[in-house]
PDB file with SEQRES, HELIX, SHEET and CRYST1 records, atoms N, CA, C and O in Angstrom:
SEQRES   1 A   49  UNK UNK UNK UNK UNK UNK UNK UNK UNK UNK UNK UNK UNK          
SEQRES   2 A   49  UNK UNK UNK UNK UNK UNK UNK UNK UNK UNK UNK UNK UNK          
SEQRES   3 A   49  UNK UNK UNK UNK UNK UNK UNK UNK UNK UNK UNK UNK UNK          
SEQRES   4 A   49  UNK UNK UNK UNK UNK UNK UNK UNK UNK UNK                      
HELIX    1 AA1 UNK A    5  UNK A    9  1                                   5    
HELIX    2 AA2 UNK A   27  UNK A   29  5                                   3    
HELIX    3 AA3 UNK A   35  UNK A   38  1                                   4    
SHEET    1 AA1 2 UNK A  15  UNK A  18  0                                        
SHEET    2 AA1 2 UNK A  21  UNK A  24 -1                                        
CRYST1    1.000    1.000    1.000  90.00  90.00  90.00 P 1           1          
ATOM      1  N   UNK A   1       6.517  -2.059   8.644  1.00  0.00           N  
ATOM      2  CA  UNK A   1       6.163  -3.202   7.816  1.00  0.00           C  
ATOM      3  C   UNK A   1       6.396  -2.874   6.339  1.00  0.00           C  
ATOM      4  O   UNK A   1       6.818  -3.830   5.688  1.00  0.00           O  
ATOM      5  N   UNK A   2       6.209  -1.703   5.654  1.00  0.00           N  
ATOM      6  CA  UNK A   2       6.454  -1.039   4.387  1.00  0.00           C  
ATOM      7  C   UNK A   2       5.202  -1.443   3.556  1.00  0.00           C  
ATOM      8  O   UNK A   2       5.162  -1.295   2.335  1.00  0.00           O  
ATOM      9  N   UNK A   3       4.113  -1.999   4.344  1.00  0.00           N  
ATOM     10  CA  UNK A   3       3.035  -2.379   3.236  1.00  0.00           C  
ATOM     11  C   UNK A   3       2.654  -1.421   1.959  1.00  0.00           C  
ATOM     12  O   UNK A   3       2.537  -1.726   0.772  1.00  0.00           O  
ATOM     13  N   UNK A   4       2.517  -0.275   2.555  1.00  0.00           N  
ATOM     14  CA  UNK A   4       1.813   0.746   1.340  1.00  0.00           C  
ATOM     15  C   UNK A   4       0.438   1.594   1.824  1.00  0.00           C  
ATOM     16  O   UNK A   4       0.005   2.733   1.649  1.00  0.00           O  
ATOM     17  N   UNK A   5      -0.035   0.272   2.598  1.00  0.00           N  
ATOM     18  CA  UNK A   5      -1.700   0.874   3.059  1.00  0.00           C  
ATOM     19  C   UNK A   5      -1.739   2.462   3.258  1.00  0.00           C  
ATOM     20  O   UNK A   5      -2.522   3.234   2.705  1.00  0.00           O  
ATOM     21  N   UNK A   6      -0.769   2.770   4.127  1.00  0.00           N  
ATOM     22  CA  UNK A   6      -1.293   4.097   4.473  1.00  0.00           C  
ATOM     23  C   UNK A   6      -1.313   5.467   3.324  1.00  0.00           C  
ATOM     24  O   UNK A   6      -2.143   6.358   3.149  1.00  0.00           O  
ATOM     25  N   UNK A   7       0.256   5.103   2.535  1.00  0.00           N  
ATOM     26  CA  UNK A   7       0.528   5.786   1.579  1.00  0.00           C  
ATOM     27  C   UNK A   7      -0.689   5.604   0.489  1.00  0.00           C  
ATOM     28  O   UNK A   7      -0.813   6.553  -0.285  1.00  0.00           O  
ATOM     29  N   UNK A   8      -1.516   4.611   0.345  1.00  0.00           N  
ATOM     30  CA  UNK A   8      -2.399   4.580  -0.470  1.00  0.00           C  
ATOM     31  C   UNK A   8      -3.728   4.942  -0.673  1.00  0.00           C  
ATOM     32  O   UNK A   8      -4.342   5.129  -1.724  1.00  0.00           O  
ATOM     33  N   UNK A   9      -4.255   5.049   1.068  1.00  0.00           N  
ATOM     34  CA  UNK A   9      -5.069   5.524   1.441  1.00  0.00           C  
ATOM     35  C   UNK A   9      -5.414   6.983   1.676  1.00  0.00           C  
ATOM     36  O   UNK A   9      -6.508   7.445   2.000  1.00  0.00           O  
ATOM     37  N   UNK A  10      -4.067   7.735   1.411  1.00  0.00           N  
ATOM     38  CA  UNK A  10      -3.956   9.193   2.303  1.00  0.00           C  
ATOM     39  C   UNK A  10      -4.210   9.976   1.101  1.00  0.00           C  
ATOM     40  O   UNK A  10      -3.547   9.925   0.065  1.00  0.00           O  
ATOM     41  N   UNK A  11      -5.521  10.913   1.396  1.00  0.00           N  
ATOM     42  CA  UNK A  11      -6.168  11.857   0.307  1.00  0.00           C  
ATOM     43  C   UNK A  11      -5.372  13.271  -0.568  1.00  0.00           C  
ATOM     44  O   UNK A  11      -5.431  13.930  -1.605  1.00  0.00           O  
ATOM     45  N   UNK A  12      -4.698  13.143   0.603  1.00  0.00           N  
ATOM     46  CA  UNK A  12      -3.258  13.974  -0.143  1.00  0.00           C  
ATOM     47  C   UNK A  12      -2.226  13.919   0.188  1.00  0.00           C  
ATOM     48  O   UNK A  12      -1.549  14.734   0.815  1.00  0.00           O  
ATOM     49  N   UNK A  13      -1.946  12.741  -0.283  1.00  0.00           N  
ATOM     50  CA  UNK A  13      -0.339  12.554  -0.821  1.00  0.00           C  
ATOM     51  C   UNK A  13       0.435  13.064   0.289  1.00  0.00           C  
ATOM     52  O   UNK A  13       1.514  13.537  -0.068  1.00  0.00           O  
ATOM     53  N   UNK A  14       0.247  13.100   1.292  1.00  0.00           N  
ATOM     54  CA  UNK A  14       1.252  13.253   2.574  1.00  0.00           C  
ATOM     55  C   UNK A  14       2.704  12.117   2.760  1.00  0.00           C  
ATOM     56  O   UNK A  14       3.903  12.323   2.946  1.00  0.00           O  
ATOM     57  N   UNK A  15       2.086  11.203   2.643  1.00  0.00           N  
ATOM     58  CA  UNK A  15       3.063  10.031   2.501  1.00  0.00           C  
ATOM     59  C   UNK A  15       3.593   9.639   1.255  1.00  0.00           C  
ATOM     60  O   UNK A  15       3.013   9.765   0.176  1.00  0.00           O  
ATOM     61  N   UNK A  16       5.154   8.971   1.509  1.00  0.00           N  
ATOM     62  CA  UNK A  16       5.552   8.097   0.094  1.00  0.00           C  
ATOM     63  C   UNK A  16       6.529   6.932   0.417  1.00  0.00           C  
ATOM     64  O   UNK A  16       7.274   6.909   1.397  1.00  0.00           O  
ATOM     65  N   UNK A  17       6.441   6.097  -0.405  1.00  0.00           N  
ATOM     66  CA  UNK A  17       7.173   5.072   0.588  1.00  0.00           C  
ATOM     67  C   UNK A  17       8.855   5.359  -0.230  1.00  0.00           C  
ATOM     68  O   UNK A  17       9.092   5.532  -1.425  1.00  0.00           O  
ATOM     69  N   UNK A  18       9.613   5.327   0.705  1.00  0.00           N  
ATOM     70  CA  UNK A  18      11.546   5.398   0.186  1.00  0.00           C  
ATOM     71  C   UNK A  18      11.891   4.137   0.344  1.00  0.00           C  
ATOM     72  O   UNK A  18      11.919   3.694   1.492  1.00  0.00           O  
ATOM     73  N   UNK A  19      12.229   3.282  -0.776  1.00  0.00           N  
ATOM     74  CA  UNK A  19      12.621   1.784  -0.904  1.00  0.00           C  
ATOM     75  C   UNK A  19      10.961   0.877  -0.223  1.00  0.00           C  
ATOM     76  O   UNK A  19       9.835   0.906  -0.719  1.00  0.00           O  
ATOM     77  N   UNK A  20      11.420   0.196   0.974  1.00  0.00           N  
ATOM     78  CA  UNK A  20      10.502  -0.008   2.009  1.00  0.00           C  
ATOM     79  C   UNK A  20       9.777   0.722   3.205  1.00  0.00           C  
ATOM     80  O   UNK A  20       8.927   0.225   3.943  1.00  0.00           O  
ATOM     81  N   UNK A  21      10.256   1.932   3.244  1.00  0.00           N  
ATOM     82  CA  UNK A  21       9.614   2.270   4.474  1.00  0.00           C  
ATOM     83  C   UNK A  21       8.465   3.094   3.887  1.00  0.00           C  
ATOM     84  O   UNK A  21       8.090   3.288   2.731  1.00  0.00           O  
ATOM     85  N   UNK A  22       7.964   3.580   5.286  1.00  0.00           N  
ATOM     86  CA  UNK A  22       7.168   5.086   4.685  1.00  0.00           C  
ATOM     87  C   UNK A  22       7.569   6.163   5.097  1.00  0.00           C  
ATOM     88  O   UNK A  22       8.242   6.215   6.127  1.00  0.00           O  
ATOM     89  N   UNK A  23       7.220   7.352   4.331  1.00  0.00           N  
ATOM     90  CA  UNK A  23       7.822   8.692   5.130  1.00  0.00           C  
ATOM     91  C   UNK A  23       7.410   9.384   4.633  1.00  0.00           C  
ATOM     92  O   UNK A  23       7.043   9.317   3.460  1.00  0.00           O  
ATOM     93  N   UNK A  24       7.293  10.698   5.687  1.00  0.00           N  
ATOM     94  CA  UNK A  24       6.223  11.808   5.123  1.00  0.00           C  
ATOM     95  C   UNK A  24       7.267  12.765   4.554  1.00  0.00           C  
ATOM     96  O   UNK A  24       8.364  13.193   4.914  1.00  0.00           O  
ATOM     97  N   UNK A  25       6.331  12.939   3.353  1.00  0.00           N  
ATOM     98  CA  UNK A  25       7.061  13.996   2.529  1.00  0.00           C  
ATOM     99  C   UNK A  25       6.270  15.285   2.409  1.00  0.00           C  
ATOM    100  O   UNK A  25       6.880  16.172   1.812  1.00  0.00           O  
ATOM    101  N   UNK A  26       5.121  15.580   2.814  1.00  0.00           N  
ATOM    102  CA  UNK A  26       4.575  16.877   2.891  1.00  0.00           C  
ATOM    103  C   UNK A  26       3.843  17.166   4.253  1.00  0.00           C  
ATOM    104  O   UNK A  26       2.645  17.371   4.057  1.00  0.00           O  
ATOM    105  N   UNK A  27       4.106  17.222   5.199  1.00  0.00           N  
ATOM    106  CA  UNK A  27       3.508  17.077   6.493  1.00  0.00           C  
ATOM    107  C   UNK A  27       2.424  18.364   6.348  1.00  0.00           C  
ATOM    108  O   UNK A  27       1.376  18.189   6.969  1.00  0.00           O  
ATOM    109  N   UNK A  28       2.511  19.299   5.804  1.00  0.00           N  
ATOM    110  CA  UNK A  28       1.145  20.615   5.543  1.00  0.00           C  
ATOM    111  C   UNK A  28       0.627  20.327   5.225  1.00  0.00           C  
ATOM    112  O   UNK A  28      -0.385  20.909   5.615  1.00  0.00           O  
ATOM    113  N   UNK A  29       0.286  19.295   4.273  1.00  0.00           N  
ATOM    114  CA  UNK A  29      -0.655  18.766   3.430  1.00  0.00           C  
ATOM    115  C   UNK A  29      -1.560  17.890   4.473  1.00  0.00           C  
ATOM    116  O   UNK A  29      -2.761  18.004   4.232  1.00  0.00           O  
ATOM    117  N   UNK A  30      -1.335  17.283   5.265  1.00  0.00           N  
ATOM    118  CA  UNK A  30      -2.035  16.385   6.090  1.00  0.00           C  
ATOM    119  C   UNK A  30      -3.169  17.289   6.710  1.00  0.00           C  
ATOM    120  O   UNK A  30      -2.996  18.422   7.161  1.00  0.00           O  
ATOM    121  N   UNK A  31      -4.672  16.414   6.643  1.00  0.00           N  
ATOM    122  CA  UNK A  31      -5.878  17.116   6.929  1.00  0.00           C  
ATOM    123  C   UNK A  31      -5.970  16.705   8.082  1.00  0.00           C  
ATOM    124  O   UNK A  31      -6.650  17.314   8.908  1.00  0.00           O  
ATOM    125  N   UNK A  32      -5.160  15.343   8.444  1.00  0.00           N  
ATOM    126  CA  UNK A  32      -5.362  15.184  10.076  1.00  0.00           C  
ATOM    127  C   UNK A  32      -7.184  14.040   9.553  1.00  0.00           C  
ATOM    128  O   UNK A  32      -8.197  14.042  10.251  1.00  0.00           O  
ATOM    129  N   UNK A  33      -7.050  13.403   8.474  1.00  0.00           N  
ATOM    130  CA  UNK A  33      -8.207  12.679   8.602  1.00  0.00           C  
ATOM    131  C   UNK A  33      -8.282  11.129   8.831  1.00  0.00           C  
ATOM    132  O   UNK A  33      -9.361  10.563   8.659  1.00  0.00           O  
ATOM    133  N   UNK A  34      -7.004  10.320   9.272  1.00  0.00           N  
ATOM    134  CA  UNK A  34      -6.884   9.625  10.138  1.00  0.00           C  
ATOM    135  C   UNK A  34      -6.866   8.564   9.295  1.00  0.00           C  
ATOM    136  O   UNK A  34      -7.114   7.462   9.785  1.00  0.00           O  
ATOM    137  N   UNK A  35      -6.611   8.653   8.053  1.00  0.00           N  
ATOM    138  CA  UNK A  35      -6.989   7.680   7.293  1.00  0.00           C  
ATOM    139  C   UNK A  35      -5.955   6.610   7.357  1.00  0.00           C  
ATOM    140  O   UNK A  35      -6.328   5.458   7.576  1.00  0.00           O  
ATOM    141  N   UNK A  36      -4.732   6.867   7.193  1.00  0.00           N  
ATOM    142  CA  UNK A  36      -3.645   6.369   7.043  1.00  0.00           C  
ATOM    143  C   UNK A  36      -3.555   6.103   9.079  1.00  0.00           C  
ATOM    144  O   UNK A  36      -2.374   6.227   9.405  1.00  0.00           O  
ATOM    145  N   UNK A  37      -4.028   5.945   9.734  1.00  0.00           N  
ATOM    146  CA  UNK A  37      -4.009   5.604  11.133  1.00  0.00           C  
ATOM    147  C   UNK A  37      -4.923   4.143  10.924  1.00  0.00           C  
ATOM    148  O   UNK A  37      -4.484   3.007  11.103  1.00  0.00           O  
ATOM    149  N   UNK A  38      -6.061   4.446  10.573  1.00  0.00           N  
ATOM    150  CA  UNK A  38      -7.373   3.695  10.586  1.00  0.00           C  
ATOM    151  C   UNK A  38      -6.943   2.511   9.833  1.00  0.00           C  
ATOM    152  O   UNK A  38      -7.176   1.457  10.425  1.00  0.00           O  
ATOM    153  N   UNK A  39      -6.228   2.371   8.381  1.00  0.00           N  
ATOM    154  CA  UNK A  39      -5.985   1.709   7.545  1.00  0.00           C  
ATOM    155  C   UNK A  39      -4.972   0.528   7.928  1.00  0.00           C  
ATOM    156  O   UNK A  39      -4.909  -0.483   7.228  1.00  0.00           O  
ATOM    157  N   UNK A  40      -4.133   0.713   9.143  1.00  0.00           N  
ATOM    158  CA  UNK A  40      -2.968   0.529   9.317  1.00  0.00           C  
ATOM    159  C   UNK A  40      -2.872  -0.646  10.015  1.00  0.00           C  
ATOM    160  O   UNK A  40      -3.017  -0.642  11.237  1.00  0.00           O  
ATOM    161  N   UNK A  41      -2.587  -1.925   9.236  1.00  0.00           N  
ATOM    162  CA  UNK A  41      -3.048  -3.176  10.298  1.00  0.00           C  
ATOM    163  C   UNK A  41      -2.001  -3.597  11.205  1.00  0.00           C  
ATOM    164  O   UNK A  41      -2.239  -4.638  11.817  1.00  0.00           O  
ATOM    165  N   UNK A  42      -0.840  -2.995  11.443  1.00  0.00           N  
ATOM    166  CA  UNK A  42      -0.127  -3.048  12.495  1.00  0.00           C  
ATOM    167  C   UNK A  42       0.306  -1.912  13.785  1.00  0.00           C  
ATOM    168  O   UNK A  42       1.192  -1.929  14.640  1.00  0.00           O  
ATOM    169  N   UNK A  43      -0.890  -0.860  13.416  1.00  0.00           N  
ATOM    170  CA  UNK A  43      -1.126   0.150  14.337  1.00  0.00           C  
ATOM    171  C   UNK A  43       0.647   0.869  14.296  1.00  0.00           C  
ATOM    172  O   UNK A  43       1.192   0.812  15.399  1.00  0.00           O  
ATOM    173  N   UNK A  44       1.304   1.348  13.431  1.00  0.00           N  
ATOM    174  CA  UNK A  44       2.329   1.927  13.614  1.00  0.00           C  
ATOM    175  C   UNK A  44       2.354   3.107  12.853  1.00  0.00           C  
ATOM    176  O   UNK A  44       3.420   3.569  12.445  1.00  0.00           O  
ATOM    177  N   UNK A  45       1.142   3.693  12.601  1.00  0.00           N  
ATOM    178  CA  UNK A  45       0.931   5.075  12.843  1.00  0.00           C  
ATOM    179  C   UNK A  45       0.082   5.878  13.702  1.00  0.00           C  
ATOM    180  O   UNK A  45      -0.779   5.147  14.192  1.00  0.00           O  
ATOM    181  N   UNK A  46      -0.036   7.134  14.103  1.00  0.00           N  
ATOM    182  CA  UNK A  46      -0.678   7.172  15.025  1.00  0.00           C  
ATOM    183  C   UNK A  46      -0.624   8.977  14.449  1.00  0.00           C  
ATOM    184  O   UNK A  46       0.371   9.639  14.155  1.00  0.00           O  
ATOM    185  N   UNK A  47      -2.292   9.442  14.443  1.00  0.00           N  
ATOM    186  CA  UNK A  47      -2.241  10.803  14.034  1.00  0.00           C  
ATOM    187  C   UNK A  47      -2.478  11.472  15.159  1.00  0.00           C  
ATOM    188  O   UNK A  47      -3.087  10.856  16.034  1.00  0.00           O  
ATOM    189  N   UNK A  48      -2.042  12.966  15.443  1.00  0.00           N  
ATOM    190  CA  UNK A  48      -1.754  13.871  16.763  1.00  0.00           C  
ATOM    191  C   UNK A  48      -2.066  14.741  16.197  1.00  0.00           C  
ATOM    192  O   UNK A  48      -1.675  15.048  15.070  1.00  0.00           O  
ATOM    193  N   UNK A  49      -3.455  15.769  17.416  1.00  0.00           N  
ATOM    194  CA  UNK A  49      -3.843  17.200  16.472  1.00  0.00           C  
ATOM    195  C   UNK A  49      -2.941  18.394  16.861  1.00  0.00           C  
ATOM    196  O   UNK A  49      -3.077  19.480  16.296  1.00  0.00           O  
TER     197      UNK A  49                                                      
END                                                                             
């Protein structure tokens, strides 16, 4: 969808959006706190431990 939500929500900067999409640009950085899952009103992310 390219909304932003998740990229905006995520406590460290794991995500960034390129034009419209999103994409992770630091995947180490991710705490795995689901935020950017939870936020996501078309369920097209999905966090894995």
């Amino acid at each position: 969808m390219g909304c932003s939500i998740c990229v905006d929500f995520c406590p460290t900067n794991v995500l960034e959006m390129r034009g419209t999409v999103v994409a992770v640009k630091d995947l180490a950085a991710c705490t795995r706190c689901q935020l950017c899952d939870l936020r996501c009103p078309d369920f097209a992310i999905q966090v894995f431990d």
